[in-house]
N, C-alpha and C positions, 0 to 999 in steps of 0.2 A: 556488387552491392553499392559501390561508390559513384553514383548515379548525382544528378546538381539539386543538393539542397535538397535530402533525404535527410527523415528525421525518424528517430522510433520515440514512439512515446508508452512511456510505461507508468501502470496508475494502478497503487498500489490498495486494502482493505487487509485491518485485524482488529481485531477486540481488544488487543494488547499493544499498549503503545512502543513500549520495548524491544518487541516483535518485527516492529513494523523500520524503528528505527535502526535496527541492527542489519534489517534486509536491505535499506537503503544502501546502509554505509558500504555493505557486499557489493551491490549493483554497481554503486559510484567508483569504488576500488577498480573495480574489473576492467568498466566500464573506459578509467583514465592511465589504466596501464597498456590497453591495450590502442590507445592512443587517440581515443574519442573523443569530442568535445563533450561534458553534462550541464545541463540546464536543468538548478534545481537542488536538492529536494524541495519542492513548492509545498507546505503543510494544506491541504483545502480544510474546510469547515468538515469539524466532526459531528455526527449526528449523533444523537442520544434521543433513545426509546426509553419510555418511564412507562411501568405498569405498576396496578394500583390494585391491589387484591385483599379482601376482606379475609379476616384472620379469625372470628369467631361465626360456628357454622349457622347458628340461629337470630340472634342479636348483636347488639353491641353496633352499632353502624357506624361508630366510629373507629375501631379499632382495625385499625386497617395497617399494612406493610407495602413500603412502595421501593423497586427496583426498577434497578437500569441497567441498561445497555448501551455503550458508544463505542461505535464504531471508527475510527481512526482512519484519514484517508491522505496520501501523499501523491505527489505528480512529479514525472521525471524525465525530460525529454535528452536524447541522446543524440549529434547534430553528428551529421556525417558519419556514421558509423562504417569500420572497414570490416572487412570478411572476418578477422580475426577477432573483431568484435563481439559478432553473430555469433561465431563460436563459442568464445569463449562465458557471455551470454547463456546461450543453449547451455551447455555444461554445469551452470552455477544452482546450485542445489540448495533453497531456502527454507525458511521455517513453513514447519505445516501450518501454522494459523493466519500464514499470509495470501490473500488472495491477489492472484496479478493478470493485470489486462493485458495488451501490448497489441498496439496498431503500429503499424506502415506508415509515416504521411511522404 
């Protein structure tokens, strides 16, 4: 795995900011015990979905209710990662409302 200037990069999505920050702090832990370089948590721009739904069925066109959704996104590059990295990586078990990438570069 300890090939020149191999990096993983990990990019992280939840609804819950909490969520997302507490998967970080897992990855980065693991990540510097087991003796990798991290780069990061990088916050990226969070998106937010806003819908806008009319609340009475006939009239009223103003009476409306508007909800949102944001989405939470963080980037986490891992520089030199060693075999026990990988491993230990593979093995780490996070919250179900986090969505995670993970590329090779």
């Amino acid at each position: 795995m300890t090939t020149a200037n191999q990096t993983i990069r990990i990019r992280l999505k939840a609804f819950d900011h909490r969520l997302i920050d507490k998967s970080v702090r897992e990855i980065v832990d693991t990540a510097k015990r087991t003796g990798a370089i991290v780069r990061g948590p990088i916050p990226l721009p969070t998106r937010r979905e806003r819908y806008t739904v009319l609340i009475s069925p006939h009239v009223n066109k103003d009476a409306r209710d508007q909800y949102e959704i944001r989405t939470h996104k963080r980037l986490l590059d891992i520089v030199e990662p060693t075999d026990k990295t990988v491993d230990a990586l593979s093995k780490l078990d996070l919250a179900a409302g986090v969505d995670v990438q993970i590329k090779l570069q």
